[in-house]
C-alpha atoms as one frame of an Amber mdcrd trajectory, in Angstrom:
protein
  -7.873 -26.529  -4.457 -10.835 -26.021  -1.982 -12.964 -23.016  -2.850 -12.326
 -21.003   0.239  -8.468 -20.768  -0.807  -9.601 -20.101  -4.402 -11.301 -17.232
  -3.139  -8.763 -16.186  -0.753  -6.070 -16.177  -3.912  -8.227 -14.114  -5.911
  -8.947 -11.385  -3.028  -5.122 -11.421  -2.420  -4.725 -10.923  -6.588  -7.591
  -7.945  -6.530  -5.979  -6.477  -3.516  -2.793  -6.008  -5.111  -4.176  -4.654
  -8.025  -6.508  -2.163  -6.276  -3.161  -1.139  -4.280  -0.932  -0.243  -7.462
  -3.907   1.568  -8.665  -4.412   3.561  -5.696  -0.742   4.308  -5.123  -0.952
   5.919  -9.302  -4.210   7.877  -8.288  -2.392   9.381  -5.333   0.370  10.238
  -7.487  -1.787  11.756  -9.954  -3.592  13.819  -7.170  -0.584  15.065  -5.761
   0.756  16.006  -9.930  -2.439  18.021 -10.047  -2.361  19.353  -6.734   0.816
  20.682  -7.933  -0.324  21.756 -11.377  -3.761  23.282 -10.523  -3.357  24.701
  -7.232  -1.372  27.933  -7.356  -0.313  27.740  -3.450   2.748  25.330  -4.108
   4.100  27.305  -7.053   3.988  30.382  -5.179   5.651  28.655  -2.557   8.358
  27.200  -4.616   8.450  30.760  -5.719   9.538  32.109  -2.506  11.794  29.861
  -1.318  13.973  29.601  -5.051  14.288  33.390  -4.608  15.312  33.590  -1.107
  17.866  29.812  -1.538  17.766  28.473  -4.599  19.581  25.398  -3.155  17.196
  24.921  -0.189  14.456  24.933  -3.392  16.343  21.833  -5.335  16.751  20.289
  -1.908  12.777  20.225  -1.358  11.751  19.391  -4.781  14.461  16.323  -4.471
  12.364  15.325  -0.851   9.212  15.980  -2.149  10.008  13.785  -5.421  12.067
  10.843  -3.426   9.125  10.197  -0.645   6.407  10.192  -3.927   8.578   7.575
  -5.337   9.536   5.640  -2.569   5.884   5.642  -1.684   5.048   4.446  -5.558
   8.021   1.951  -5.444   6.744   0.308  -1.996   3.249   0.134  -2.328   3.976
  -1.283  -6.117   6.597  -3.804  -4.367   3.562  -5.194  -2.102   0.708  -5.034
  -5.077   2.909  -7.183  -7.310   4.286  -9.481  -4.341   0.939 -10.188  -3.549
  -0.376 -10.910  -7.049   2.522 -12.781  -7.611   1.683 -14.952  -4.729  -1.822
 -15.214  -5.820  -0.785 -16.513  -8.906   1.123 -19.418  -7.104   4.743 -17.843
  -8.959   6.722 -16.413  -5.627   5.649 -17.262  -2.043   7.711 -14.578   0.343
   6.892 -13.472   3.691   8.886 -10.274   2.981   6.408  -8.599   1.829   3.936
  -9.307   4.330   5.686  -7.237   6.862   6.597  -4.132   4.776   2.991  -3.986
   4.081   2.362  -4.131   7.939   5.153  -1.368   8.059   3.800   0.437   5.463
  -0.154   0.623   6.990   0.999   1.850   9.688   3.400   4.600   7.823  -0.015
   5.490   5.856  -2.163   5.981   9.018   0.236   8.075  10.920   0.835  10.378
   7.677  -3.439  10.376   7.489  -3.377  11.282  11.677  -0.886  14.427  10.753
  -2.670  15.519   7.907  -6.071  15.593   9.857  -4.476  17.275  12.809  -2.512
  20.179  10.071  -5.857  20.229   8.322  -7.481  21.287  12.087  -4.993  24.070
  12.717  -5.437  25.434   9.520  -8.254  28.489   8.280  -9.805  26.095   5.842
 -11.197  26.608   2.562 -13.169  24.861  -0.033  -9.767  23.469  -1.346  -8.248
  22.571   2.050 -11.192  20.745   3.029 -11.703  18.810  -0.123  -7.845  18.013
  -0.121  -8.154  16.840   3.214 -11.304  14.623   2.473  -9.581  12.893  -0.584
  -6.456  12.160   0.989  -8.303  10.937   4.099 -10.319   8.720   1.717  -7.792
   7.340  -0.601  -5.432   6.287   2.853  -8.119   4.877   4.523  -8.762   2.787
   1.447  -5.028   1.620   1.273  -4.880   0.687   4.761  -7.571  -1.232   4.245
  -6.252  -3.216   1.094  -2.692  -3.575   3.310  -4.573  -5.209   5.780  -6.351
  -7.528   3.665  -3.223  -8.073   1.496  -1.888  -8.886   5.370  -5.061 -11.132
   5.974  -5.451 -12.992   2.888  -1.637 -13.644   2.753  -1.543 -15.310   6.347
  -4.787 -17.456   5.574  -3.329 -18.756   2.630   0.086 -19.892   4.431  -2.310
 -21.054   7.258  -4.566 -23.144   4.518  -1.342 -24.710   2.794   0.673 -25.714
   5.802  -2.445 -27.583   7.155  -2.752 -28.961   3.131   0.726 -29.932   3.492
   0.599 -31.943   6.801  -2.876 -33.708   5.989  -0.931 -34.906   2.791   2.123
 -35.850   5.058  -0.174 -37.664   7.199  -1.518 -39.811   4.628   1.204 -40.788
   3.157   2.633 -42.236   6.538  -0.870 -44.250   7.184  -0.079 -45.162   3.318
   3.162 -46.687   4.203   1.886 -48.345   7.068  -0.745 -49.881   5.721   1.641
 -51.365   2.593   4.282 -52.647   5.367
């Protein structure tokens, strides 16, 4: 194995990792958001007294897009470590992580432009900052998962066909 796809595997095996672990620390920041910050309980407050039902119904969204966004950006950490590891090559994952940077910058794009319309305060702003920070640091591990993942395929096929290659002049030479 030439170094430069040695070094490729292991930035595709560190970006994977660094992408479960930032998908945990957003979870975490959003469980304390929820925890610490009395806006969303008062909040839930007001809307379980007025519809109960329409209460259940946003805790259910709230809790289904944290997972899904745990459960996809796990599915493309572990794909891509996997791959690193030379166990599973799939291109699958490739382009939900494509998807899923661009899902991440649009939701960073509203969040600035709510975070602009809104009288902000110490908490506001730093919410704002940290979210801004942590999805510009995903988006950046997608797109080297992205990168890294492409080179590799790129680095094998030619691998591949060099090795086909010589084994025809091998065979020509014996005849």
């Amino acid at each position: 194995m030439e170094p430069k796809q040695r070094k490729l595997l292991n930035t595709l095996f560190t970006s994977g990792t660094a992408l479960v672990v930032f998908v945990l620390l957003d979870a975490v920041k959003l469980l304390v958001y929820f925890i610490l910050d009395p806006t969303p309980r008062y909040v839930l407050e007001l809307i379980f007294a007025d519809n109960p039902a329409v209460g259940w119904i946003f805790i259910a969204f709230v809790g289904g897009v944290t997972l899904l966004d745990i459960a996809v950006s796990c599915f493309i950490g572990f794909s891509a470590r996997s791959e690193a590891k030379g166990k599973k090559r799939n291109i699958f994952y490739v382009v939900v992580a494509i998807i899923w940077a661009i899902i991440v910058v649009c939701g960073s794009v509203f969040t600035l432009i709510d975070a602009f319309f809104e009288a902000p305060t110490i908490s506001s702003i730093f919410d704002v900052v940290v979210s801004t920070a942590i999805s510009a640091v995903v988006v950046y591990v997608l797109i080297d998962i992205v990168i890294c993942s492409l080179k590799i395929r790129k680095i094998n096929k030619e691998n591949k066909n060099n090795n086909n290659e010589s084994k025809e002049k091998d065979k020509e030479v014996l005849k």
